[in-house]
C-alpha positions in Angstrom: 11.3 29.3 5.8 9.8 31.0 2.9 6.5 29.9 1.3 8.2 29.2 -2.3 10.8 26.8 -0.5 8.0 25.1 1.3 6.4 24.5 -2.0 9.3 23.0 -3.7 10.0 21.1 -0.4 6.3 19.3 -1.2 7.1 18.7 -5.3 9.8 17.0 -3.8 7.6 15.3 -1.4 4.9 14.4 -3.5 7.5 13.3 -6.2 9.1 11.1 -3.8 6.3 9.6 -2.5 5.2 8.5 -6.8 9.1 7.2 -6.8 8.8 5.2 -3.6 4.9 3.7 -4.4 5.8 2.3 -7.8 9.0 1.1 -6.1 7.1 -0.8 -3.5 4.5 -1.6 -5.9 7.3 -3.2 -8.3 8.6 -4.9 -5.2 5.8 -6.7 -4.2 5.5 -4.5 -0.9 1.7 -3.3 -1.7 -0.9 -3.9 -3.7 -2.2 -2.3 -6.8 -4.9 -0.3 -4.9 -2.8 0.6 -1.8 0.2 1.9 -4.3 -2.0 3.8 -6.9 -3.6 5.4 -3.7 0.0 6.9 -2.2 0.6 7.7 -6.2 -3.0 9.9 -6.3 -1.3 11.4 -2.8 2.1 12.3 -4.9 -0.1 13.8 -7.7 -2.3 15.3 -5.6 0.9 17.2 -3.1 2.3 18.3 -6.3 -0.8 19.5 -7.9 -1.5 21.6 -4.5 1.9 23.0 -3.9 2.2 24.3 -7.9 -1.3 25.7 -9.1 -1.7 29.5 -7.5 -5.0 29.3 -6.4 -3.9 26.1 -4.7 -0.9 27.3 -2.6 -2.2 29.9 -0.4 -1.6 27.4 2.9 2.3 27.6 2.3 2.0 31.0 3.9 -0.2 30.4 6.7 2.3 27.1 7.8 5.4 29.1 7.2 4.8 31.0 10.9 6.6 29.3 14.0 3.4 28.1 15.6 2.5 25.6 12.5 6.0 23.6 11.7 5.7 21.2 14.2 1.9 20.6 12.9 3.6 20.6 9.5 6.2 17.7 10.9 3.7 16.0 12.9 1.7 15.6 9.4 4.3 14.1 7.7 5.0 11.5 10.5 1.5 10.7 10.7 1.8 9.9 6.8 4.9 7.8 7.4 3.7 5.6 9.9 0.1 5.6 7.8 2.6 4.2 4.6 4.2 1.1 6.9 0.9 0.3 8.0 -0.6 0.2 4.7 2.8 -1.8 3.7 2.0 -4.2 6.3 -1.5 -4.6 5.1 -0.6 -5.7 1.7 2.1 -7.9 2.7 -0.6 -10.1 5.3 -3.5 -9.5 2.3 -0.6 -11.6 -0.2 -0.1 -13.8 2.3 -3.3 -14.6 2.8 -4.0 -15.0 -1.3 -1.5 -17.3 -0.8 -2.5 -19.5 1.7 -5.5 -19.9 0.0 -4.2 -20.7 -3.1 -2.5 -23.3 -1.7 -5.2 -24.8 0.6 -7.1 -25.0 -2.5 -4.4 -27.0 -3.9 -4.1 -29.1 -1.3 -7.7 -30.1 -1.6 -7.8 -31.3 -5.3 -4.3 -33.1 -4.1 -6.6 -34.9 -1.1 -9.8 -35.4 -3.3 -7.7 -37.0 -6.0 -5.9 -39.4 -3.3 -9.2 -40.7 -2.0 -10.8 -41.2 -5.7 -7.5 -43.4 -6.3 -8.2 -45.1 -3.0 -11.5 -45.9 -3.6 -10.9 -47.2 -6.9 -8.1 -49.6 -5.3 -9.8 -50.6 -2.8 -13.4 -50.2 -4.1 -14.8 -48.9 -0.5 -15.9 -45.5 -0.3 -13.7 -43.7 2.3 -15.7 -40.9 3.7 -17.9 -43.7 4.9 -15.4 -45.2 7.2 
């Protein structure tokens, strides 16, 4: 594998990887800091596999004893994407859950005023 084919291999990459955070973003997958974050990782692959002063590792990984690193790193950054996807979804989750405990407390605090103005006995004492 030549160096200039590894370096259009990552523009793809990090191209793919802005594509596929404002998907999830726009899916509701991750969160605004978790999918800006894999977007500054797109930027930030294309950026280092297109300025010349930036690219002189696509040489060095090009030899036989560095492309299973190279497919290692990229696994690593997969499974590191699901997690973070999972993250997001519990952090919703949990937004919501909260929202709706909250709402469930005004419900119960406006039953027991009504209640107490029926009956005229504070409940909480009882």
């Amino acid at each position: 594998m030549t160096p200039f084919i590894l370096r259009m291999i990552m523009v793809c990459v990090g191209i793919g990887l802005i594509i596929l955070s404002f998907a999830s973003y726009a899916r509701r997958k991750v969160t605004e800091g978790i999918g800006l974050s894999w977007a500054a990782a797109g930027i930030l692959i294309i950026i280092c596999s297109t300025i010349p002063g930036l690219y002189g590792w696509s040489s060095v990984i090009c030899s036989s004893d560095y492309i299973v690193l190279f497919v290692a790193f990229f696994m690593l950054a997969a499974v590191m994407y699901k997690l973070s996807v999972a993250v997001s979804l519990l952090t919703r989750r949990n937004q919501e859950l909260a929202m709706q405990v909250s709402l469930l407390n005004q419900e119960n605090e406006r039953i027991l005023a009504e209640l107490k103005q029926i009956t005229g006995k504070d409940i909480t004492k009882i």
